[in-house]
mmCIF file of the C-alpha atoms, coordinates in Angstrom:
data_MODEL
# 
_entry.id   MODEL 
# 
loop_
_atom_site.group_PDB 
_atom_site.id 
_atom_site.type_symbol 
_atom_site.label_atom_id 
_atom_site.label_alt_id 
_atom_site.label_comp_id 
_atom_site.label_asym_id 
_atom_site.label_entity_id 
_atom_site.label_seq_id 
_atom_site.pdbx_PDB_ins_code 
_atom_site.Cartn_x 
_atom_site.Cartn_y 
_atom_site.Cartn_z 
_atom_site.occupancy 
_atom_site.B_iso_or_equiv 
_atom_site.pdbx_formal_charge 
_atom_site.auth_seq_id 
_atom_site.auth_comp_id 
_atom_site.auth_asym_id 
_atom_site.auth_atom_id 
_atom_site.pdbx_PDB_model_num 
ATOM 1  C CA . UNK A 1 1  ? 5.895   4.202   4.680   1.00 0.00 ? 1  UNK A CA 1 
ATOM 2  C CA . UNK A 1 2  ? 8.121   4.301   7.913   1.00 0.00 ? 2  UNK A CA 1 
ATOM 3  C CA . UNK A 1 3  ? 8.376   0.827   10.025  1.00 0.00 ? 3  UNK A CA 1 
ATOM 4  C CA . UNK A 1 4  ? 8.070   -1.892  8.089   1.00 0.00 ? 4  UNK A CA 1 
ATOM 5  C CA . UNK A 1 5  ? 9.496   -4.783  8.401   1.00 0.00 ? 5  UNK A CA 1 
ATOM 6  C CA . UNK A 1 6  ? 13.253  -4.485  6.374   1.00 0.00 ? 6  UNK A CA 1 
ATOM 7  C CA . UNK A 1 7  ? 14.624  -5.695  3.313   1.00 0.00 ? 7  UNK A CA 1 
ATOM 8  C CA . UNK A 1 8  ? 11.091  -6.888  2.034   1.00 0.00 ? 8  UNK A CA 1 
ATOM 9  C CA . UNK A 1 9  ? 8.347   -6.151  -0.307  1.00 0.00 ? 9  UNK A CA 1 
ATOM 10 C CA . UNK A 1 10 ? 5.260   -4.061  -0.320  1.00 0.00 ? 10 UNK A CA 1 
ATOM 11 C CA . UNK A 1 11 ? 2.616   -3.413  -2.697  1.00 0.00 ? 11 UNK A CA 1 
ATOM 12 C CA . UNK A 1 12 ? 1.291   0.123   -3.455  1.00 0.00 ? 12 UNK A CA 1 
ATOM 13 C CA . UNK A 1 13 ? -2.518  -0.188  -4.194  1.00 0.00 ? 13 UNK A CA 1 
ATOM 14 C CA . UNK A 1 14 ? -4.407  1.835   -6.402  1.00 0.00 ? 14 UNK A CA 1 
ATOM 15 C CA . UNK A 1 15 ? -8.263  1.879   -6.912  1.00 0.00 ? 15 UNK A CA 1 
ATOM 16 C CA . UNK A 1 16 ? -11.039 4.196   -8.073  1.00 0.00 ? 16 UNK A CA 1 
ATOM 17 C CA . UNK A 1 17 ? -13.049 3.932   -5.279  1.00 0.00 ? 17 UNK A CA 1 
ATOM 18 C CA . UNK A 1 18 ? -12.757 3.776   -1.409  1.00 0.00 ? 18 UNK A CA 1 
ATOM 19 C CA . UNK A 1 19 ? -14.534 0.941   0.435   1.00 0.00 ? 19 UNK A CA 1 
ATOM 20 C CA . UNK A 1 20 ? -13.864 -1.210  3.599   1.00 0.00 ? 20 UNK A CA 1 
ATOM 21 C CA . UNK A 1 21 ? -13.462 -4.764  2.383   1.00 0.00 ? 21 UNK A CA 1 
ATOM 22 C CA . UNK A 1 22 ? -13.441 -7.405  5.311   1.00 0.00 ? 22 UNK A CA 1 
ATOM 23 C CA . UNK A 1 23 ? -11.216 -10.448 4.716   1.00 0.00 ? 23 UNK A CA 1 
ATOM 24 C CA . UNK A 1 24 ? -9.843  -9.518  1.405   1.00 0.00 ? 24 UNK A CA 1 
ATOM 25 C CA . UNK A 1 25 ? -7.415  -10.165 0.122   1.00 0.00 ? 25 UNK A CA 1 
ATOM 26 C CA . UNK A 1 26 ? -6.823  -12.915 3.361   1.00 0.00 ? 26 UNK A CA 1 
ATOM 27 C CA . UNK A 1 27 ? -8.895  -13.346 6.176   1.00 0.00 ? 27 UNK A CA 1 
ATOM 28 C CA . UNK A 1 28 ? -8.591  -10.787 8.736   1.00 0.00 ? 28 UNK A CA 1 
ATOM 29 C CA . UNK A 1 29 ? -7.428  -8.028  6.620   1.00 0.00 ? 29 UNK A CA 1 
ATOM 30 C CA . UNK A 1 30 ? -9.854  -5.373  5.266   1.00 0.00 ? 30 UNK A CA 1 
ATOM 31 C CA . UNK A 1 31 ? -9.119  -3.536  1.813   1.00 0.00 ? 31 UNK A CA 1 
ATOM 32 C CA . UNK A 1 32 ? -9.923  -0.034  1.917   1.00 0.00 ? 32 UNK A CA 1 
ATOM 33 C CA . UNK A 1 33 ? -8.897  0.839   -1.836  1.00 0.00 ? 33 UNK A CA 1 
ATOM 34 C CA . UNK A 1 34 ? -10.960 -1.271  -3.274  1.00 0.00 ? 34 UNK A CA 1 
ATOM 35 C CA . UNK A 1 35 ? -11.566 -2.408  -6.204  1.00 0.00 ? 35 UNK A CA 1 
ATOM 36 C CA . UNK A 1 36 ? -8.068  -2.563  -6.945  1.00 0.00 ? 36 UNK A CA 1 
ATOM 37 C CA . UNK A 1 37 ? -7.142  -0.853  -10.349 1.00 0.00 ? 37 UNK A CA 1 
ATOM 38 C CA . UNK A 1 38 ? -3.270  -1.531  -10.206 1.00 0.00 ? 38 UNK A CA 1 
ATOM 39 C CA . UNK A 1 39 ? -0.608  -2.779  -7.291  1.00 0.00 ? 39 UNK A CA 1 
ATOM 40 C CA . UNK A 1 40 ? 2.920   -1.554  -7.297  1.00 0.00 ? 40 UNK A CA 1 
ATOM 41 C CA . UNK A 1 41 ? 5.365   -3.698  -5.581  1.00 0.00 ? 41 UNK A CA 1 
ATOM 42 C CA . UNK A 1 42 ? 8.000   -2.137  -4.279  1.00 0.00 ? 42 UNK A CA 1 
ATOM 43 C CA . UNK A 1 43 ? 11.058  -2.851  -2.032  1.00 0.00 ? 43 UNK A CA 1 
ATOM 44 C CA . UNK A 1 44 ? 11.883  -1.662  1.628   1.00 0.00 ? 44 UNK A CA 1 
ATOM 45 C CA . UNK A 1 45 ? 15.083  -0.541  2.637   1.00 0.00 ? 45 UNK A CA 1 
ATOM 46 C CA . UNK A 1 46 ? 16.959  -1.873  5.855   1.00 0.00 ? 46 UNK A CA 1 
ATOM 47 C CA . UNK A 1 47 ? 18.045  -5.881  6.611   1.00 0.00 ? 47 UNK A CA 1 
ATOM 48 C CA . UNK A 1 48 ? 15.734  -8.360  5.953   1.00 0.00 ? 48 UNK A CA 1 
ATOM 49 C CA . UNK A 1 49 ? 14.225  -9.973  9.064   1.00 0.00 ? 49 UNK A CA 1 
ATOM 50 C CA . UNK A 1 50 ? 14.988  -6.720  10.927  1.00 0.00 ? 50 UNK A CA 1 
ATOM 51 C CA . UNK A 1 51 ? 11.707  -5.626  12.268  1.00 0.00 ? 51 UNK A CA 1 
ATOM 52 C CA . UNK A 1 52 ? 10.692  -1.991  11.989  1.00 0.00 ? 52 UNK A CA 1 
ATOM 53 C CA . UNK A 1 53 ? 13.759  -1.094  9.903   1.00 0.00 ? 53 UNK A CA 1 
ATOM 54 C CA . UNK A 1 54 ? 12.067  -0.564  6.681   1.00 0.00 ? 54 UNK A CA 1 
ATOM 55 C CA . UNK A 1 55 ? 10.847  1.967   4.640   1.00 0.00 ? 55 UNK A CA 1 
ATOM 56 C CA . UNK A 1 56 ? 9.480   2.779   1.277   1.00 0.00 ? 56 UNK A CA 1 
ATOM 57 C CA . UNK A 1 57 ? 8.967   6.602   -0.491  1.00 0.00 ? 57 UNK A CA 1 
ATOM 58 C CA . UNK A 1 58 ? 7.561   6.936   -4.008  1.00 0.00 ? 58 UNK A CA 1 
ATOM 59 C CA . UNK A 1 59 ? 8.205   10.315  -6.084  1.00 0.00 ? 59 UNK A CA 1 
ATOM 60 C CA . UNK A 1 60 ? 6.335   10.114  -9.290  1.00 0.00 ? 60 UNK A CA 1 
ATOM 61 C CA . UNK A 1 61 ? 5.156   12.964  -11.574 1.00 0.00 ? 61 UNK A CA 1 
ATOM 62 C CA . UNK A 1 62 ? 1.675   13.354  -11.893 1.00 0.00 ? 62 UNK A CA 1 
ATOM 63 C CA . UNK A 1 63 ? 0.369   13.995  -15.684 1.00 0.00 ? 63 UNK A CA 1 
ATOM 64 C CA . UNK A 1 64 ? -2.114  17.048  -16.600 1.00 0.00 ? 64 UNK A CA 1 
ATOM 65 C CA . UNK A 1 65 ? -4.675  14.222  -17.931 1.00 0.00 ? 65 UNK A CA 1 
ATOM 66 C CA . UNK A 1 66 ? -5.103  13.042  -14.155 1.00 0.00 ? 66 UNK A CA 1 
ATOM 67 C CA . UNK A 1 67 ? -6.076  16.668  -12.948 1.00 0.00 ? 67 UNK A CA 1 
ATOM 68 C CA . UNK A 1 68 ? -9.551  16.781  -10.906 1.00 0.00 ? 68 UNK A CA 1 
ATOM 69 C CA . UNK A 1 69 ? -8.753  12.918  -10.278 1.00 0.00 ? 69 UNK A CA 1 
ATOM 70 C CA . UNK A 1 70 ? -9.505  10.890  -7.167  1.00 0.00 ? 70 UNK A CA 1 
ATOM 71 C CA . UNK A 1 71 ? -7.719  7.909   -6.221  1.00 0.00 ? 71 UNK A CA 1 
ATOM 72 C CA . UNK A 1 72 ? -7.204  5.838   -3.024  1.00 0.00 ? 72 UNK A CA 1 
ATOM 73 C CA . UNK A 1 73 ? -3.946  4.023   -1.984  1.00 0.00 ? 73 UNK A CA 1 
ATOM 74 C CA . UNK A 1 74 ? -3.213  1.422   0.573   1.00 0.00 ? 74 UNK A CA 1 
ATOM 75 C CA . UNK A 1 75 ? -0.302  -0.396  1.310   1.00 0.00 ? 75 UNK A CA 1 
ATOM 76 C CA . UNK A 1 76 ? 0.520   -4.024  1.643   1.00 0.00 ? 76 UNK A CA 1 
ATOM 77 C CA . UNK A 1 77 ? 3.494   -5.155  3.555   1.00 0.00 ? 77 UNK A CA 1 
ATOM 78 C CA . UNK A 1 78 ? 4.873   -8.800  3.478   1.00 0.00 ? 78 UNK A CA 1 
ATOM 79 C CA . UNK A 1 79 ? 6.281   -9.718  7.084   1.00 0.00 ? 79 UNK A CA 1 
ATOM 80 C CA . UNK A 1 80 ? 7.437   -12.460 7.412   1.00 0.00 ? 80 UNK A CA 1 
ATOM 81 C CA . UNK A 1 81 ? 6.805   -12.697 11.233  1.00 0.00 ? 81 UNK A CA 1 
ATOM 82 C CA . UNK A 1 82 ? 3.184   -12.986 10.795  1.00 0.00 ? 82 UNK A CA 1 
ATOM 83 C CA . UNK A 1 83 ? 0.876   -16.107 10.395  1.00 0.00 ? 83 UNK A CA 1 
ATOM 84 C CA . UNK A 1 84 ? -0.670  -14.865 7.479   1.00 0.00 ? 84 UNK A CA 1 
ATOM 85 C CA . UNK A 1 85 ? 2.858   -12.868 6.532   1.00 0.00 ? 85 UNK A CA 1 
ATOM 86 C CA . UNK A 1 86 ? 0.980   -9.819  4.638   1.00 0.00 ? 86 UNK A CA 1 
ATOM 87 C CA . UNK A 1 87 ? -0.190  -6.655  7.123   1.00 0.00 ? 87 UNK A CA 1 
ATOM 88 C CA . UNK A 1 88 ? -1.817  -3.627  6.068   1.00 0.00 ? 88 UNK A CA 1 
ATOM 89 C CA . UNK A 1 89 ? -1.927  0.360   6.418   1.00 0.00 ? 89 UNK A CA 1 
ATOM 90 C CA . UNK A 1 90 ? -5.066  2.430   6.282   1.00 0.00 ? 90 UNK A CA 1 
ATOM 91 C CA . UNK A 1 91 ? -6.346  3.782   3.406   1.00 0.00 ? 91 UNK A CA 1 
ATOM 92 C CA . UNK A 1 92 ? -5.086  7.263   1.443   1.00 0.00 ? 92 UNK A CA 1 
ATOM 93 C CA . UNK A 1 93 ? -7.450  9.642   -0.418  1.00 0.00 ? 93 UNK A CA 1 
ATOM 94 C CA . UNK A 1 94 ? -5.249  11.816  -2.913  1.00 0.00 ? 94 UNK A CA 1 
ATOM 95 C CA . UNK A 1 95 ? -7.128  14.238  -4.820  1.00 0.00 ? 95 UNK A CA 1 
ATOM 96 C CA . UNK A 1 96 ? -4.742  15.072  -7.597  1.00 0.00 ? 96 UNK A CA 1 
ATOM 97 C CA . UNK A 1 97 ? -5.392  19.126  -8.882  1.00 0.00 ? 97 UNK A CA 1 
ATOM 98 C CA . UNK A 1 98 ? -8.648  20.824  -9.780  1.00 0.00 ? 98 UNK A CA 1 
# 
């Protein structure tokens, strides 16, 4: 994730399934991974406050028992400069070996 807002915390979103969502989880946001099967937060580097300074990599290993797996990601970004301070990215399919 490149651009976020810096020095603040997003959640990594993990689901089974893919589906657009309206309003969930706040009004005028739309879940894509959905239902949600586990949310990672994580930090983003750069100042707090310091828009589009941020940014947030995860390198994990992925375990044989997962192989043939789908699962879909999105991300949830607290900014602070926002009315309802959470924003969004678009949803990830990751198809994890055969």
């Amino acid at each position: 994730l490149n651009g976020a807002p810096g020095g603040t915390v997003v959640s990594l979103v993990f689901a089974l399934s893919a589906q657009q969502t309206p309003n969930w989880p706040f009004p005028g946001m739309v879940a894509y991974a959905y239902p949600v099967v586990l949310a990672l937060p994580l930090p983003t580097t750069g100042t707090f406050g310091t828009p589009g300074t941020g940014r947030m990599q995860v390198t994990f290993a992925v375990p044989r028992s997962v192989a043939g797996a789908t699962f879909y990601h999105q991300v949830h970004v607290y900014d602070p400069s926002l009315s309802i301070p959470l924003n969004y990215t678009a949803g990830l399919e990751l198809r994890y070996g055969r």
